[in-house]
PDB file of N, CA, C and O in Angstrom:
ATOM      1  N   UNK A   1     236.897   0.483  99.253  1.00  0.00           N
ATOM      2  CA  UNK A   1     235.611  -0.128  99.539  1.00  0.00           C
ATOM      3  C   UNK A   1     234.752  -0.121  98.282  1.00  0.00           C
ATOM      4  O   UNK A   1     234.965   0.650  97.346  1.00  0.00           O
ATOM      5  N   UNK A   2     233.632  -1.147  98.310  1.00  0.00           N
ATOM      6  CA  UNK A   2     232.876  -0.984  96.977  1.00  0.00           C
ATOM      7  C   UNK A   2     231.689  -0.895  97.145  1.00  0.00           C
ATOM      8  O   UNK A   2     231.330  -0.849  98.322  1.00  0.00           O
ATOM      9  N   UNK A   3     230.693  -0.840  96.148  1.00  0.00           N
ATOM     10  CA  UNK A   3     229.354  -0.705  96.698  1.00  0.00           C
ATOM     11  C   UNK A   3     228.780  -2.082  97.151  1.00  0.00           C
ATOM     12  O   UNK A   3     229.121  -3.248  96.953  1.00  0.00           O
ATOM     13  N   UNK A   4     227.690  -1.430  97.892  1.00  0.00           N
ATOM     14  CA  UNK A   4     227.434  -2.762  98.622  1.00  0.00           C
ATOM     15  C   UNK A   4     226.732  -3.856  97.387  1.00  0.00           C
ATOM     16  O   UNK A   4     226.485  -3.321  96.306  1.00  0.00           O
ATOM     17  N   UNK A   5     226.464  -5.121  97.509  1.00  0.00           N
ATOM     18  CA  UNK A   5     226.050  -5.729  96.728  1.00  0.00           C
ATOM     19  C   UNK A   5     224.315  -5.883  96.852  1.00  0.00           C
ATOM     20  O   UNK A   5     223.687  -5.991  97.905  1.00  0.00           O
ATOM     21  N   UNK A   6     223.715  -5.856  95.371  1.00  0.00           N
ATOM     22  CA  UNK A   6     222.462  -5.253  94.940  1.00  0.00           C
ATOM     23  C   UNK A   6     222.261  -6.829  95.410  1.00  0.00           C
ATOM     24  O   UNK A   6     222.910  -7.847  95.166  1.00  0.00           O
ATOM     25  N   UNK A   7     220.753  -6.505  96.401  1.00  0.00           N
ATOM     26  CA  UNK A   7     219.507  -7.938  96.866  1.00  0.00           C
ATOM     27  C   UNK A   7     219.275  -8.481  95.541  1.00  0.00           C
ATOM     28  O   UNK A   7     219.295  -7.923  94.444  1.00  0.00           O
ATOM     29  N   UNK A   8     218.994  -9.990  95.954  1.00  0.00           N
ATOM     30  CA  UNK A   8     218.944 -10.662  94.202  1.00  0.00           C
ATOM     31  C   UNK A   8     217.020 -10.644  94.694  1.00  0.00           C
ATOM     32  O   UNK A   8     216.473 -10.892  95.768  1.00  0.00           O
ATOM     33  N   UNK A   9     216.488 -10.255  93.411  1.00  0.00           N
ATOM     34  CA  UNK A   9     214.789 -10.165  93.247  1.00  0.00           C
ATOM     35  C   UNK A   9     214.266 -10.891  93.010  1.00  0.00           C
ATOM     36  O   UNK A   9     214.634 -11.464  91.984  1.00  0.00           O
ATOM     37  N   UNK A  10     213.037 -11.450  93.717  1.00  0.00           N
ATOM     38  CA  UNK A  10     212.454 -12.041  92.706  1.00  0.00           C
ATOM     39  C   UNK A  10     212.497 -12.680  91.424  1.00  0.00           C
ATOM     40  O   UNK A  10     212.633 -13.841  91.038  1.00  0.00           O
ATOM     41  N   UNK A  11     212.301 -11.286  90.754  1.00  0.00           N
ATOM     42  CA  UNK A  11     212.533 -11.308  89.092  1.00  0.00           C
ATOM     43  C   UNK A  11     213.984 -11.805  88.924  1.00  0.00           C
ATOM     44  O   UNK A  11     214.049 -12.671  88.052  1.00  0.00           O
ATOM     45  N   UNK A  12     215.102 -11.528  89.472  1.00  0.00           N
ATOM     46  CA  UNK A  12     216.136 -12.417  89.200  1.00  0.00           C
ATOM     47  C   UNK A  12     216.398 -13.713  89.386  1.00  0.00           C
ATOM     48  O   UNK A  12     217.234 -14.399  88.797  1.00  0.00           O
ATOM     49  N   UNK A  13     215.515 -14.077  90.384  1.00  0.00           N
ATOM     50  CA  UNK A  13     215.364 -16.023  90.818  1.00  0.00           C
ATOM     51  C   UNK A  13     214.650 -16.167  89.687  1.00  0.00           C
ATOM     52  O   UNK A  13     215.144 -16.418  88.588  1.00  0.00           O
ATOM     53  N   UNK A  14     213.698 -16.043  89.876  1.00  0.00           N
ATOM     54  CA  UNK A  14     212.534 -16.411  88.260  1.00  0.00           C
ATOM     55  C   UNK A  14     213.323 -16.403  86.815  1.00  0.00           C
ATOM     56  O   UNK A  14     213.257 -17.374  86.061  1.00  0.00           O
ATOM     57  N   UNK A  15     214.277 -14.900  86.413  1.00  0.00           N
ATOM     58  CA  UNK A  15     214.870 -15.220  85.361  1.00  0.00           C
ATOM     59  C   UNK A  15     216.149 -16.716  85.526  1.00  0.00           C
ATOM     60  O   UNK A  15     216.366 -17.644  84.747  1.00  0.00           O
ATOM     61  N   UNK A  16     216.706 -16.416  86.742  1.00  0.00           N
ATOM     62  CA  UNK A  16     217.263 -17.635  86.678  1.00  0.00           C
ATOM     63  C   UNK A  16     217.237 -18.851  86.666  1.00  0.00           C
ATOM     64  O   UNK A  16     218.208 -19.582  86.473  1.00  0.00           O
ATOM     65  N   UNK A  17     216.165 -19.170  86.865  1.00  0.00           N
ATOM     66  CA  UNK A  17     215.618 -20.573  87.001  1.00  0.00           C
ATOM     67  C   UNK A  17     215.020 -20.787  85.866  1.00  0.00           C
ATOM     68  O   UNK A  17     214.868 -21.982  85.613  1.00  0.00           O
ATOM     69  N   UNK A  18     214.516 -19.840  84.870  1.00  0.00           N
ATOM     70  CA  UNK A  18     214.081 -19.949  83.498  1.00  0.00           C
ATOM     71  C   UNK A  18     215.134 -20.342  82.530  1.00  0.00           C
ATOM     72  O   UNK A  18     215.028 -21.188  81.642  1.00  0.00           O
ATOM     73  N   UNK A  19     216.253 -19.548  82.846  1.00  0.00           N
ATOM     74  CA  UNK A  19     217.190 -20.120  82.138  1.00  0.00           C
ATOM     75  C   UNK A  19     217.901 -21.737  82.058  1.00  0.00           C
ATOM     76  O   UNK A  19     218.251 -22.294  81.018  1.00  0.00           O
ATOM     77  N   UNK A  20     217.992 -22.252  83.341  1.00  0.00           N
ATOM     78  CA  UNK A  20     218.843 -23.230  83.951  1.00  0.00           C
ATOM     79  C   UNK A  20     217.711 -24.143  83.586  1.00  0.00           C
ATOM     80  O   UNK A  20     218.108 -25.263  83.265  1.00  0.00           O
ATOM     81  N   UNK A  21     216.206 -23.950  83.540  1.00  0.00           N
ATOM     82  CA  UNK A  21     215.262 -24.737  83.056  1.00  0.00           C
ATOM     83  C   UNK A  21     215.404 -24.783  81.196  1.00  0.00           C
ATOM     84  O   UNK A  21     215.469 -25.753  80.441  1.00  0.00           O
ATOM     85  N   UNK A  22     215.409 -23.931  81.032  1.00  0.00           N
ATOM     86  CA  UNK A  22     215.833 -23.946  79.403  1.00  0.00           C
ATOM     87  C   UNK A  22     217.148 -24.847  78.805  1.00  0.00           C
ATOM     88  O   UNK A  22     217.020 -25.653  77.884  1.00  0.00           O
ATOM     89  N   UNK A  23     217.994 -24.660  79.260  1.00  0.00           N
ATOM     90  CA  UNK A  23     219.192 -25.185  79.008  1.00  0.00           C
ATOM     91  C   UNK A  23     218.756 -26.711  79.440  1.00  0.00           C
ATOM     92  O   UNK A  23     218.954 -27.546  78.557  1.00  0.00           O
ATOM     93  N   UNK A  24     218.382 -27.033  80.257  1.00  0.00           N
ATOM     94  CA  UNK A  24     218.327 -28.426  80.901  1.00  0.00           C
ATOM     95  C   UNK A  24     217.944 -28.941  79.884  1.00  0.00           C
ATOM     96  O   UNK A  24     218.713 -29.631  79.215  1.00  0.00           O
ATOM     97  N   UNK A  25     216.564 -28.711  79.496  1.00  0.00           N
ATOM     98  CA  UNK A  25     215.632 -29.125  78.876  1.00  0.00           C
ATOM     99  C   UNK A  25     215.936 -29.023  76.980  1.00  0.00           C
ATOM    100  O   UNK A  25     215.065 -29.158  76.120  1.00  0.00           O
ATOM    101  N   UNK A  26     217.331 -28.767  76.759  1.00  0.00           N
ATOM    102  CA  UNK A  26     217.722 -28.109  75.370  1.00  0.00           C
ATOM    103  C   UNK A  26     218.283 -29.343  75.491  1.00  0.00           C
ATOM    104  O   UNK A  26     217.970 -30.032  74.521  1.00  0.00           O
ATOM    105  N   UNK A  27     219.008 -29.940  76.300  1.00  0.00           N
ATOM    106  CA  UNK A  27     219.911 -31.426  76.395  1.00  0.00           C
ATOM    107  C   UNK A  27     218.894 -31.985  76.718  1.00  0.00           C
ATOM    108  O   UNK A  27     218.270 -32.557  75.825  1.00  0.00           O
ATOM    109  N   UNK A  28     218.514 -32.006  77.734  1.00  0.00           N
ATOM    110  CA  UNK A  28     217.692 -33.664  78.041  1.00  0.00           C
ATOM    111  C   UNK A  28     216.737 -34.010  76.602  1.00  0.00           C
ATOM    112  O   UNK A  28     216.882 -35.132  76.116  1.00  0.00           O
ATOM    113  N   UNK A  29     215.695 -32.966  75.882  1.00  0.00           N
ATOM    114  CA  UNK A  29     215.049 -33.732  74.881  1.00  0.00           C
ATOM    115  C   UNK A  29     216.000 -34.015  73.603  1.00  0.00           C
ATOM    116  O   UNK A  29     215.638 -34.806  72.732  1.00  0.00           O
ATOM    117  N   UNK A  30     217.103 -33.401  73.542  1.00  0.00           N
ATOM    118  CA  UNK A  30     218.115 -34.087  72.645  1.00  0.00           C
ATOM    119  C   UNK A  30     218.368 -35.018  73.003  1.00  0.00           C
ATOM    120  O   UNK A  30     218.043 -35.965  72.287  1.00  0.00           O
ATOM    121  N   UNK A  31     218.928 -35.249  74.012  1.00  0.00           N
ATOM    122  CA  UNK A  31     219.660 -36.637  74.024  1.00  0.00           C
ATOM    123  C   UNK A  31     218.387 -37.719  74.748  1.00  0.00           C
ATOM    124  O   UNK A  31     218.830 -38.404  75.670  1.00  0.00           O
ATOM    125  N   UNK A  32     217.757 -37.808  74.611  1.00  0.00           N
ATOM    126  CA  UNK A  32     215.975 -38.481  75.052  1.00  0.00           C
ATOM    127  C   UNK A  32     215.203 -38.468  73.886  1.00  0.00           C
ATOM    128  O   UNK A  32     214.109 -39.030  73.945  1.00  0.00           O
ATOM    129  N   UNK A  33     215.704 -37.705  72.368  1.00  0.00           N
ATOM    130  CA  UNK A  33     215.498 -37.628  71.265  1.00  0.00           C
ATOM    131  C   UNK A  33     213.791 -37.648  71.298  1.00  0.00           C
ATOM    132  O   UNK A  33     213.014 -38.453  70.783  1.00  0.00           O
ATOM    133  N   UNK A  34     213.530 -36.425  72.119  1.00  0.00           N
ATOM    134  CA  UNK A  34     212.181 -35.695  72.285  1.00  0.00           C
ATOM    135  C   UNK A  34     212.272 -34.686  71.859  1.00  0.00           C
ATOM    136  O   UNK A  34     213.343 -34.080  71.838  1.00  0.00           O
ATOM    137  N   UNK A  35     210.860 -34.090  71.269  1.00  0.00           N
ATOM    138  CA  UNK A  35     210.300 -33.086  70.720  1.00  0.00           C
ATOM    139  C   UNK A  35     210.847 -31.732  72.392  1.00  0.00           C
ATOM    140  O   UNK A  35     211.100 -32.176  73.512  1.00  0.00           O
ATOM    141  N   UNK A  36     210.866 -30.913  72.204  1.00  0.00           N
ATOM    142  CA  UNK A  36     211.490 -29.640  72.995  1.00  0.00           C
ATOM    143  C   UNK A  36     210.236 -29.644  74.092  1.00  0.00           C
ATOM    144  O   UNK A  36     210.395 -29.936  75.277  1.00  0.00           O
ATOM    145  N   UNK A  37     208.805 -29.225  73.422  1.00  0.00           N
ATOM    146  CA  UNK A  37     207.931 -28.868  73.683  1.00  0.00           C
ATOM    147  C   UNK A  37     206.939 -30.077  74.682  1.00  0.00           C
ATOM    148  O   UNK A  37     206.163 -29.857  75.612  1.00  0.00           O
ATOM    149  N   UNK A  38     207.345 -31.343  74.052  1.00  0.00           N
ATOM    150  CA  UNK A  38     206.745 -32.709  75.033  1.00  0.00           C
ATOM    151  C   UNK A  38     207.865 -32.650  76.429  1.00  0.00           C
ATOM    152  O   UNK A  38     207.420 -32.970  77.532  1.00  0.00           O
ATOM    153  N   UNK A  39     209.170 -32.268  76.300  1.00  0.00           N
ATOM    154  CA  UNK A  39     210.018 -32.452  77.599  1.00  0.00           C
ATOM    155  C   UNK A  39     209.557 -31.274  77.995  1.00  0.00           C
ATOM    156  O   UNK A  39     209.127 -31.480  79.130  1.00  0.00           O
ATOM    157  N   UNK A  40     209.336 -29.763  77.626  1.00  0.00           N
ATOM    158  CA  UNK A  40     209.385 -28.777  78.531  1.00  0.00           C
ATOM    159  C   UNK A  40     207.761 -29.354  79.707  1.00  0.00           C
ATOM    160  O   UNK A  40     207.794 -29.615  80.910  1.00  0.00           O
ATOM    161  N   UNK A  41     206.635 -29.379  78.836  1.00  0.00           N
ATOM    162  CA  UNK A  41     205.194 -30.053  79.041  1.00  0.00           C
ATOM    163  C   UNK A  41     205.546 -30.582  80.045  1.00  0.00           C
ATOM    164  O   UNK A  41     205.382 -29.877  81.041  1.00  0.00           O
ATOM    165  N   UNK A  42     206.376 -32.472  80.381  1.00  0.00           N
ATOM    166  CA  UNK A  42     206.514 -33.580  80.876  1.00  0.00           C
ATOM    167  C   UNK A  42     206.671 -32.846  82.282  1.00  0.00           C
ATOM    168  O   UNK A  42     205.881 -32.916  83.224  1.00  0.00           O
ATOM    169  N   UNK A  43     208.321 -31.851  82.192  1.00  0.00           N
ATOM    170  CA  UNK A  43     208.795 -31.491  83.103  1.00  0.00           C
ATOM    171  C   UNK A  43     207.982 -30.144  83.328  1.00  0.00           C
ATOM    172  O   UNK A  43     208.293 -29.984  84.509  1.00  0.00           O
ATOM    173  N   UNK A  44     207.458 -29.454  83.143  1.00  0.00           N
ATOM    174  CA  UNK A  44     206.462 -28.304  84.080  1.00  0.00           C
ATOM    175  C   UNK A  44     205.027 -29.130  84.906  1.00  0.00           C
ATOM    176  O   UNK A  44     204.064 -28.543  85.400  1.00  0.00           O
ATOM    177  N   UNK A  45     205.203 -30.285  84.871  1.00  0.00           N
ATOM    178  CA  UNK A  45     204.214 -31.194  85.682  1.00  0.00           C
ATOM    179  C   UNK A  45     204.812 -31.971  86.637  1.00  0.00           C
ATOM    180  O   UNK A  45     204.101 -32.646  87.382  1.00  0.00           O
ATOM    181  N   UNK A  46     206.276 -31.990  86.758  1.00  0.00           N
ATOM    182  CA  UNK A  46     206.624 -32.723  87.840  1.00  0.00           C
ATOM    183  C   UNK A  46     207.223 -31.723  89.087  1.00  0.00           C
ATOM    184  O   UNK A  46     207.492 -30.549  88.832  1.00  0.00           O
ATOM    185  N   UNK A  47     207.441 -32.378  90.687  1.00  0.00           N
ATOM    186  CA  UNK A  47     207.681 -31.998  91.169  1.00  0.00           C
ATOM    187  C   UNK A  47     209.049 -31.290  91.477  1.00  0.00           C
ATOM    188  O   UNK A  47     209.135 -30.591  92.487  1.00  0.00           O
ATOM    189  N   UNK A  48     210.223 -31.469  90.554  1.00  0.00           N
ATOM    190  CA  UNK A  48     211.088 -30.847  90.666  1.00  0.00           C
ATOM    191  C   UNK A  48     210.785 -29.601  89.880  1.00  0.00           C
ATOM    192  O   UNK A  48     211.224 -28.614  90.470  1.00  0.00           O
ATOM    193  N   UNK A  49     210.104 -29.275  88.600  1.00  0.00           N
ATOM    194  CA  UNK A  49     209.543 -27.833  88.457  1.00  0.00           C
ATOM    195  C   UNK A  49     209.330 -27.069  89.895  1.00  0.00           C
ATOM    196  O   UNK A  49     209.813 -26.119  90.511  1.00  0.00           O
ATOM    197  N   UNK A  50     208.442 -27.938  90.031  1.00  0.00           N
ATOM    198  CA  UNK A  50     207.560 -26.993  91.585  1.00  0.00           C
ATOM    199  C   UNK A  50     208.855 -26.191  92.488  1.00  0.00           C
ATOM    200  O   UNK A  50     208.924 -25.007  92.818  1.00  0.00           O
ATOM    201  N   UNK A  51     209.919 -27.423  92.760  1.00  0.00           N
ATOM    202  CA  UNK A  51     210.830 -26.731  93.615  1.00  0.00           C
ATOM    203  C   UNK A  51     211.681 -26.453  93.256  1.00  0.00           C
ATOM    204  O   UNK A  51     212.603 -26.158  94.016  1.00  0.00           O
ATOM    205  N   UNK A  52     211.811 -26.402  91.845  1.00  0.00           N
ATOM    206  CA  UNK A  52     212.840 -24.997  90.966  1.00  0.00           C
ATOM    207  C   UNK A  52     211.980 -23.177  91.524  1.00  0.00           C
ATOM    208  O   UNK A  52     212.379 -22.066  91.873  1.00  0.00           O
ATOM    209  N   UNK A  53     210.924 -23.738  91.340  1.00  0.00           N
ATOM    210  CA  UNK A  53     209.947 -22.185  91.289  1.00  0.00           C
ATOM    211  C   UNK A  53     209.854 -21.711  93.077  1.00  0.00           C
ATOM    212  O   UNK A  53     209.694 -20.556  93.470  1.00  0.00           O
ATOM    213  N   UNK A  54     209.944 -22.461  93.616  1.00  0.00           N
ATOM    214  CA  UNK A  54     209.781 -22.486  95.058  1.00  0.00           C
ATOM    215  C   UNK A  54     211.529 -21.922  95.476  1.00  0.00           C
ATOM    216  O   UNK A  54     212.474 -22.623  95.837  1.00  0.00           O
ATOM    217  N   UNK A  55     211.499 -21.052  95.351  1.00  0.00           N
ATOM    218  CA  UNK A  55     212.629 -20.480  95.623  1.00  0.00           C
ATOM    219  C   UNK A  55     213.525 -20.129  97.240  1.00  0.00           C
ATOM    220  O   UNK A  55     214.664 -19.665  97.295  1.00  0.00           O
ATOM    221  N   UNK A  56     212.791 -20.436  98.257  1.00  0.00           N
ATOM    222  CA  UNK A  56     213.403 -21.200  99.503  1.00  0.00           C
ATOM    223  C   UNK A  56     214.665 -22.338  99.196  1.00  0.00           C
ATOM    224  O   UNK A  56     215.713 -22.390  99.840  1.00  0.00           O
ATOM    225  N   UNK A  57     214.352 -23.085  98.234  1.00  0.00           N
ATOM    226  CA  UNK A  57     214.578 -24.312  97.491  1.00  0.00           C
ATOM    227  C   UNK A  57     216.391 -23.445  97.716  1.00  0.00           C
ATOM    228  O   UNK A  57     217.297 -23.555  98.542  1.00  0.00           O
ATOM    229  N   UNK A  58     216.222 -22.842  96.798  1.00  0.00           N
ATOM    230  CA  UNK A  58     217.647 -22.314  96.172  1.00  0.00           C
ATOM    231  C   UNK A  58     218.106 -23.009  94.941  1.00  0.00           C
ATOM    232  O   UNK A  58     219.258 -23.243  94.575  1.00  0.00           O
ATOM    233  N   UNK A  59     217.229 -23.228  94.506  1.00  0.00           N
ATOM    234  CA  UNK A  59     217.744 -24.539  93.320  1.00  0.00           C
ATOM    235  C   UNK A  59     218.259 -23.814  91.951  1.00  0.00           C
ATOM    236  O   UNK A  59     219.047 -23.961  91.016  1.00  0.00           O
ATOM    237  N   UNK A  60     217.103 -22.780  92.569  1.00  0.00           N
ATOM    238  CA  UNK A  60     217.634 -21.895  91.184  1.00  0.00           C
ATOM    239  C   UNK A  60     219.221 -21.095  90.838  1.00  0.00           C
ATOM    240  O   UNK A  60     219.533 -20.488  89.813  1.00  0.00           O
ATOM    241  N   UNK A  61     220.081 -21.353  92.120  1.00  0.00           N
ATOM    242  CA  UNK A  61     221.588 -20.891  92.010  1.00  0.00           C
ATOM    243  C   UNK A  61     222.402 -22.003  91.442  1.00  0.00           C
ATOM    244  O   UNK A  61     223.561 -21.829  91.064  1.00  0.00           O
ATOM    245  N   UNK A  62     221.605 -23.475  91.371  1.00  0.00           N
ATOM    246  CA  UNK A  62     222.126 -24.551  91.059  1.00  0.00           C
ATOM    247  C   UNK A  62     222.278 -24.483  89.018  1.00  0.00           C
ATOM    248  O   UNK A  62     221.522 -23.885  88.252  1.00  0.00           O
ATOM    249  N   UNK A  63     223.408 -25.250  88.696  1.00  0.00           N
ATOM    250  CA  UNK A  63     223.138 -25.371  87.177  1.00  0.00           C
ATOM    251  C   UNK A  63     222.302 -26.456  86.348  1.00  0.00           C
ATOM    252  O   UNK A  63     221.297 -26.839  86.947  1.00  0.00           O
ATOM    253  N   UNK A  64     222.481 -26.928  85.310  1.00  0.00           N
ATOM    254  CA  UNK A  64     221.178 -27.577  84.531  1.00  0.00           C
ATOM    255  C   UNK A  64     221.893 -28.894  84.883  1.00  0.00           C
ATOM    256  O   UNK A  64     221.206 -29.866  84.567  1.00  0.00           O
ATOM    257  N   UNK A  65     223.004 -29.189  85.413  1.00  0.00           N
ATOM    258  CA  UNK A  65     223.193 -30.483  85.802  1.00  0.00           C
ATOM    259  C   UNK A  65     222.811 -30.885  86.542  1.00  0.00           C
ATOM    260  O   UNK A  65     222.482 -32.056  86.354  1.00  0.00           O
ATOM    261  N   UNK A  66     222.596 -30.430  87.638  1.00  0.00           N
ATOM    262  CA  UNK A  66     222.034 -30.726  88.941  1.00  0.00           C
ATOM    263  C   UNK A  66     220.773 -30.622  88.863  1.00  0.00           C
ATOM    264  O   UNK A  66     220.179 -31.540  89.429  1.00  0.00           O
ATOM    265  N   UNK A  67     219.842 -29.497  88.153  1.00  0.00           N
ATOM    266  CA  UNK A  67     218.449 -29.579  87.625  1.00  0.00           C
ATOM    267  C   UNK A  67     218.186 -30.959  87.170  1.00  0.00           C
ATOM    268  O   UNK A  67     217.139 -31.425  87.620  1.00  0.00           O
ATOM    269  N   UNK A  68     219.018 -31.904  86.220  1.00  0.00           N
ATOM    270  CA  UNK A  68     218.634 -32.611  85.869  1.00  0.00           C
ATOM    271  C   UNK A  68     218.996 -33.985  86.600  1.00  0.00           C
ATOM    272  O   UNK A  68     218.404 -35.044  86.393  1.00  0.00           O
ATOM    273  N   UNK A  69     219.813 -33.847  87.283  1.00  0.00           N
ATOM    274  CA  UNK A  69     219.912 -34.603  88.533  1.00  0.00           C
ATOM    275  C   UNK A  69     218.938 -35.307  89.037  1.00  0.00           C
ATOM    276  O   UNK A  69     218.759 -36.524  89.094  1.00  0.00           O
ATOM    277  N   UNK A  70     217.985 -33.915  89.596  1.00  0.00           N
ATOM    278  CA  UNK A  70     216.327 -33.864  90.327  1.00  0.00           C
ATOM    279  C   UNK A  70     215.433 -34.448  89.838  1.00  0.00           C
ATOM    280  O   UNK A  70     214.741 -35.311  90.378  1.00  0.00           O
ATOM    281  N   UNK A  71     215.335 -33.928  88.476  1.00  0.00           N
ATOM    282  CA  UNK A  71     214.530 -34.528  87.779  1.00  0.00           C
ATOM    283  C   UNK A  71     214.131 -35.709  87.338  1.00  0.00           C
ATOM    284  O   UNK A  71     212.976 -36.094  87.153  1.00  0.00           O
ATOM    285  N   UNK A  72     215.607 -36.534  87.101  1.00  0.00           N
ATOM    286  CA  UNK A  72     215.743 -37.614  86.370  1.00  0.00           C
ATOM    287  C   UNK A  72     215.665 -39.117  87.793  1.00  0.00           C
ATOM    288  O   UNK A  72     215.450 -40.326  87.702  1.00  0.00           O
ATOM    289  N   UNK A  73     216.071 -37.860  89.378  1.00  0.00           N
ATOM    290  CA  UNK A  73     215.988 -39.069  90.055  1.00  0.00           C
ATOM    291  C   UNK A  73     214.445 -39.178  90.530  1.00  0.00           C
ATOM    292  O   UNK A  73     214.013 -40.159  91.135  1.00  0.00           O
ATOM    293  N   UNK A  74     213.832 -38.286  90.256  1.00  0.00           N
ATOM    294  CA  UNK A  74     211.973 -38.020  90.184  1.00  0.00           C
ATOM    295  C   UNK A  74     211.939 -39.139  89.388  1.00  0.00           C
ATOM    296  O   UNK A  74     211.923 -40.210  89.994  1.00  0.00           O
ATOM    297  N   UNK A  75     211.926 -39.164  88.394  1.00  0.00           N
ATOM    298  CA  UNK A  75     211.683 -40.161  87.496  1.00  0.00           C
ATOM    299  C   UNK A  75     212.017 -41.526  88.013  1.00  0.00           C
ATOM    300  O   UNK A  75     211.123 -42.323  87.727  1.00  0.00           O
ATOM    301  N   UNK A  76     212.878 -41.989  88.591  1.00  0.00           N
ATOM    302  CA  UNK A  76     212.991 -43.496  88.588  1.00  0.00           C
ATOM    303  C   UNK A  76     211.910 -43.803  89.374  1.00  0.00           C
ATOM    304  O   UNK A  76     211.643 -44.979  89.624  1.00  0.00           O
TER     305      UNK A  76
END
């Protein structure tokens, strides 16, 4: 038997979704051949931020592909 498995925190949704937001956002203003800081800006104002952070969501177990999925279909 093993130990039981440790509750994921808060602080672990939040770090994770920081990350998967980072990474997203390391490709999308490359290849959108944007400044880092105008895509992170653009995207902490739209509504798929909101329900990255809204952690009901679960979005944050999702990777930066699918982050950008959200995002990009926000956009059309």
């Amino acid at each position: 038997m093993g130990t039981p498995a440790k509750a994921v925190t808060r602080e672990d949704k939040e770090a994770s979704a920081i990350a998967i937001m980072h990474c997203m956002l390391l490709t999308y203003s490359e290849e959108k051949h944007l400044h880092f800081e105008d895509a992170m800006l653009a995207f902490t104002q739209s509504k798929t931020y909101g329900d990255l952070f809204d952690f009901d969501t679960e979005i944050w177990k999702e990777g930066p592909t699918y982050l950008r999925a959200l995002y990009e279909e926000e956009l059309r």
